[in-house]
C-alpha angles and dihedrals in degrees: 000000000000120000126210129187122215103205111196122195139209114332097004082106078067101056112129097037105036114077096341090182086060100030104026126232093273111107134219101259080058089047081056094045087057097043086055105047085057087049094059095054096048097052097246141110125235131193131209129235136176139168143151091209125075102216084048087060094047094046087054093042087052102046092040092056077046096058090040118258119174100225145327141260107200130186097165078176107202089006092066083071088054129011117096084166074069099054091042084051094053086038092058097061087048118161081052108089141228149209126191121208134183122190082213130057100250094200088058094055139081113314095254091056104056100082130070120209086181098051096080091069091055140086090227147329132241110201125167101012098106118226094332081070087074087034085053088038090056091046090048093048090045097060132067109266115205095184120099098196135070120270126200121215112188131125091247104043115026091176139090109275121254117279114263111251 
């Protein structure tokens, strides 16, 4: 059976309690609950991970390809808008893939927010859709993909982000 691993950043430990009118009043015990539901019914196993601390997260990236997982769901929160250490991290345990979700629309958000250094090491990124973002990115991850770019899901740019120059 397939194992994913559903990496949180910094303050998703806080959902629930931190910006309810962003991030809603669900927490994140209620966001796995969900993950996992979703995991039954697709026939695969998902483990949990969360951490404030950055090194924390690629330690974490690095033992779980070790022990085999087939494939990440990331949401590095606040380090998406500035950890490259995060990318290089994905990057290195490249073929497994990644998708990176956010609960909010980060376009839609403040300025420093909009882009996603850790994006480029991912297969796509959900941004905007809630907690069924996580829900669509299993399901992403779960079935064969037969795509070798990235793809953007959010409700403002459905295509593949510009090539970097």
């Amino acid at each position: 059976m397939k194992t994913f691993a559903i990496l949180h950043g910094p303050n998703l430990n806080r959902l629930g309690k931190r910006e309810p009118h962003i991030y809603g009043t669900a927490t994140l015990k209620d966001l796995e609950s969900l993950i996992r539901a979703e995991a039954k019914r697709l026939g695969v196993r998902v483990v949990f991970f969360q951490s404030n601390h950055e090194g924390a997260l690629i330690d974490r990236i690095h033992a779980l390809a070790d022990r085999g997982v087939a494939g990440f769901i990331v949401n590095f929160g606040a380090y998406t808008h500035t950890s490259v250490a995060l990318h290089d991290a994905l990057k290195s345990v490249a073929p497994l893939p990644a998708v990176e979700v956010h609960i909010s629309d980060i376009k839609k958000r403040e300025k420093f927010r909009r882009h996603s250094y850790t994006a480029a090491a991912c297969l796509a990124m959900i941004s905007g859709k809630g907690f069924p973002g996580y829900v669509e990115a299993l399901q992403l991850l779960a079935q064969p993909v037969g795509r070798t770019g990235p793809v953007r899901r959010d409700g403002a740019d459905r295509s593949a982000p510009p090539p970097r120059a």
